[in-house]
C-alpha positions in Angstrom: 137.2 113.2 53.0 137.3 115.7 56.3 139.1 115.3 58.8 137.5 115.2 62.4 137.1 118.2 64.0 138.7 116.3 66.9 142.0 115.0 65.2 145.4 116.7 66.0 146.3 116.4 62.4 146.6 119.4 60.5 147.4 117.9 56.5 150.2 120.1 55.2 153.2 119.9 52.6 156.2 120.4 54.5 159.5 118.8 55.9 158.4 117.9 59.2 155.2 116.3 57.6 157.6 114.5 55.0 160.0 113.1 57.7 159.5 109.2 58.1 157.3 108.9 61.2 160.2 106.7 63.0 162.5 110.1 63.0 160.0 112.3 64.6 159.3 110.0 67.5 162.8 109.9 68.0 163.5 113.5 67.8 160.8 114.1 70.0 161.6 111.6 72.7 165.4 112.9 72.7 163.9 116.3 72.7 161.4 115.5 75.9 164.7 114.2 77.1 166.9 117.1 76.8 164.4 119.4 78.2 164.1 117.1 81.5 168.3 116.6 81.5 168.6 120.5 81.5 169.3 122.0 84.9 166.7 124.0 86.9 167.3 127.8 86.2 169.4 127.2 83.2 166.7 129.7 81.3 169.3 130.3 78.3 169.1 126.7 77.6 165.3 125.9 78.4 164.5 129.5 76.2 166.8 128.0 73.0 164.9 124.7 73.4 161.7 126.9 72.9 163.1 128.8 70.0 164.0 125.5 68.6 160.4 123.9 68.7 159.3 127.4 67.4 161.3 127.0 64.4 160.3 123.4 64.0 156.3 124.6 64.2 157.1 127.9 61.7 159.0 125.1 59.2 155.7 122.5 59.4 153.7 125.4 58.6 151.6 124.9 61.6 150.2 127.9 63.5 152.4 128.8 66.4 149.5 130.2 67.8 147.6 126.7 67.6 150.2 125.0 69.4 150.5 127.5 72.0 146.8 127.3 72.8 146.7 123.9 73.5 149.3 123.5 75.2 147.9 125.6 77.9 146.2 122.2 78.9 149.3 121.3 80.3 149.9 124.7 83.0 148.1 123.4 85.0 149.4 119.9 85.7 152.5 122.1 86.8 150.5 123.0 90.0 151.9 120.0 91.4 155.6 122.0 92.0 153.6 124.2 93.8 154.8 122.7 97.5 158.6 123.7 96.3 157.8 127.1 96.8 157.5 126.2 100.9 159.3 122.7 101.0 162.9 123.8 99.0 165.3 124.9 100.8 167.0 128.9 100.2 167.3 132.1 100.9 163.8 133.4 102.0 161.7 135.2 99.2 158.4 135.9 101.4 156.4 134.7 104.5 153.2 135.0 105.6 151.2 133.5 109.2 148.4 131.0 109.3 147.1 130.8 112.8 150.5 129.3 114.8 152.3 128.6 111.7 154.8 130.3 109.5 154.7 129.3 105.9 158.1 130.8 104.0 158.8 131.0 100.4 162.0 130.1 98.9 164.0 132.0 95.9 165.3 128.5 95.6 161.7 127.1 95.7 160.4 129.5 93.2 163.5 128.8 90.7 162.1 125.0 90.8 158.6 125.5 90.1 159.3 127.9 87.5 161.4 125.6 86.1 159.3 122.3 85.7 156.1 124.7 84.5 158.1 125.9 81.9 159.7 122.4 81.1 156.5 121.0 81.3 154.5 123.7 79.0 158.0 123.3 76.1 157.2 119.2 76.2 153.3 119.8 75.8 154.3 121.6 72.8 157.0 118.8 71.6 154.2 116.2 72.3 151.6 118.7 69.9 153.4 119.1 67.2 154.2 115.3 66.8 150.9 114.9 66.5 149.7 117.5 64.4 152.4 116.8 62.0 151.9 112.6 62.3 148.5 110.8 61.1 148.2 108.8 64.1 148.4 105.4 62.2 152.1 106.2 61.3 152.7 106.7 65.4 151.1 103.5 65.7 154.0 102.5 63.1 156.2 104.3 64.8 156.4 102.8 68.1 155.9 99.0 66.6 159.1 100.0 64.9 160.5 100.8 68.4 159.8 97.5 70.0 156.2 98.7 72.1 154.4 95.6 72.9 152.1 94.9 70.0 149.2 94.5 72.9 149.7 97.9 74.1 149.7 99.5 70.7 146.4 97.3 69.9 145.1 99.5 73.0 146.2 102.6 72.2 144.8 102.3 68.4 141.5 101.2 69.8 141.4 103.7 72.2 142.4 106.5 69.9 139.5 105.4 67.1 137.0 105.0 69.9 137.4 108.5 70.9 136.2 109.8 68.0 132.9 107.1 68.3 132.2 109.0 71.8 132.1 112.2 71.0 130.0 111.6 68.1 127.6 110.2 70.4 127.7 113.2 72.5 127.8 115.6 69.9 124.2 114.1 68.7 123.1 114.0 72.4 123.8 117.8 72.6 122.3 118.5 69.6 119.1 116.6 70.6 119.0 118.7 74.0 119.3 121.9 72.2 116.5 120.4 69.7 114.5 119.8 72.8 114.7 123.2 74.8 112.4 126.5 74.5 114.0 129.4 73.7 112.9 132.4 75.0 113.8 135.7 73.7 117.0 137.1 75.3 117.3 133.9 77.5 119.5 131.1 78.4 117.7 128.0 76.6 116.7 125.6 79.2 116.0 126.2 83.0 118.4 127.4 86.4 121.7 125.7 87.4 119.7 122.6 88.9 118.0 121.6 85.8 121.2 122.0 83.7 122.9 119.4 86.1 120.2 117.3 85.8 120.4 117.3 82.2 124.0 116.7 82.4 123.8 113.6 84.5 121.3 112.2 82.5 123.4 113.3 79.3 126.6 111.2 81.2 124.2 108.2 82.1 122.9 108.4 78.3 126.3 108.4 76.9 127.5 105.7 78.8 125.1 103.4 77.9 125.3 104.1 74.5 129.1 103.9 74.1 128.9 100.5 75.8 126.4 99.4 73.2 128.2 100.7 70.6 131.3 99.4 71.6 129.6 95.8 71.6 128.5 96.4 68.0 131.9 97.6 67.0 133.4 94.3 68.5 131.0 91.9 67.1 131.8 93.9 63.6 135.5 93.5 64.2 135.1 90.0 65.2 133.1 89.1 61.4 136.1 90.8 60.0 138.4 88.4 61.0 139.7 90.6 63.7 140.7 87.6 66.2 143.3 90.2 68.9 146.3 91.4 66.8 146.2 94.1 64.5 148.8 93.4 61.1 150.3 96.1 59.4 152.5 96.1 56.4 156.4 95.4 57.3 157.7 99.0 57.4 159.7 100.7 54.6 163.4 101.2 55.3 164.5 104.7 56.5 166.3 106.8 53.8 170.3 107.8 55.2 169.1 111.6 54.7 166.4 110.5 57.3 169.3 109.5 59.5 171.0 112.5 59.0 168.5 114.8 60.2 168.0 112.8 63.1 172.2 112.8 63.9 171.9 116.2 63.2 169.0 116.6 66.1 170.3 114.9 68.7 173.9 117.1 68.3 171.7 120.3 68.6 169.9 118.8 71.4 173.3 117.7 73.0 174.7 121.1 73.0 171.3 122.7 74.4 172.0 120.2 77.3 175.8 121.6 77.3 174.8 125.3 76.9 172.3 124.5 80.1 175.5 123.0 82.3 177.6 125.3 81.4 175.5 128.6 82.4 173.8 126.9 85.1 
């Protein structure tokens, strides 16, 4: 069986693969932690927290260079710290006019921003490689074993497997557009800009009503099935003590990451 070109999961014999599902959400989470705990500018620290999750992609045999491209999703959610350049108080780094006002750039301001884009492209990467390495049913596992509300894992599983549904659907849409439009030698198939957004909103409107219809076949399917609002899964397997090692062993690392970061700070 293939995996969808969509899924995260890359299928590969290695320790991080092999650890139980529970551990790496843990190591993550007190990873994501660490890297939020560590003090702005404290680049020894956030560039050893790097070189850590590097190691831990190299050992999953993973390409680095597959988590590093998608985790350029997340640059530009760091646009937010943008305003800490002009709002953070410092030493002045630049100024510039705009009509009767005076806009001025912090060295403080830029050491924030800095900070939180790279903290927030290192947790991207954390948050990647947790789910390249984990089928997502073992997540869902994962966070029942942690205590998540059993509704709001119900959601998230849903939600996750009806992904996949949509962009079937649109996949099949595109396919019958492309089925659909002339081709002219060394041309664009299809017409100008206008058309194409035309198409598009029709493609959106089309989609729509098709996932809602699916969707109502899915749940009338579910609902012959027995399905009657809580999803039962096996009772977990206990975790091994070597399982528990790694994870001690982790969060020590992790611990004197934080400790390196106060320190040089």
């Amino acid at each position: 069986m293939h995996a969808h070109p969509f899924d995260p999961y890359v299928p590969t014999a290695s320790p991080v693969h092999a650890l139980d599902p529970r551990i790496k959400l843990a190591l993550v989470l007190s990873f994501l932690l660490g890297v939020a705990l560590t003090p702005h500018g404290a680049w020894a620290a956030l560039i050893l927290f790097f070189a850590s999750l590097m190691a831990a992609v190299v050992l999953s045999g993973i390409s680095p260079w597959r988590i590093l491209r998608r985790s350029l999703i997340g640059l530009p959610f760091a646009l937010a710290a943008f305003p800490l350049l002009f709002t953070t108080a410092g030493a002045e780094w630049f100024s510039f006019h705009a009509g009767s006002w005076t806009i001025t750039a912090t060295g403080e301001g830029l050491r924030r921003f800095l900070s939180i884009a790279l903290k927030s492209w290192i947790s991207v990467q954390a948050a990647l490689l947790l789910s390249a390495a984990t089928p997502f049913p073992d997540l869902l596992l994962a966070l029942r074993a942690f205590r998540v509300p059993q509704l709001l894992v119900s959601v998230i599983g849903l939600m996750w497997r009806y992904l996949f549904v949509l962009a079937d659907e649109a996949i099949r849409l595109m396919r019958a557009r492309d089925a659909r439009s002339g081709i002219e030698p060394g041309r664009r198939p299809g017409g100008g800009v206008i058309w194409r957004a035309r198409v598009a909103g029709g493609m959106a409107g089309s989609l729509f009503v098709r996932g809602f219809d699916r969707a109502d076949r899915v749940y009338a399917a579910m609902l012959a099935r027995g399905y009657d609002g809580e999803t039962r899964a096996l009772p977990a397997p206990p975790v091994a003590p070597v399982q528990y090692a790694v994870l001690a062993a982790g969060c020590v690392w992790l611990a004197l990451l934080i400790l390196i970061g106060i320190l040089v700070h």
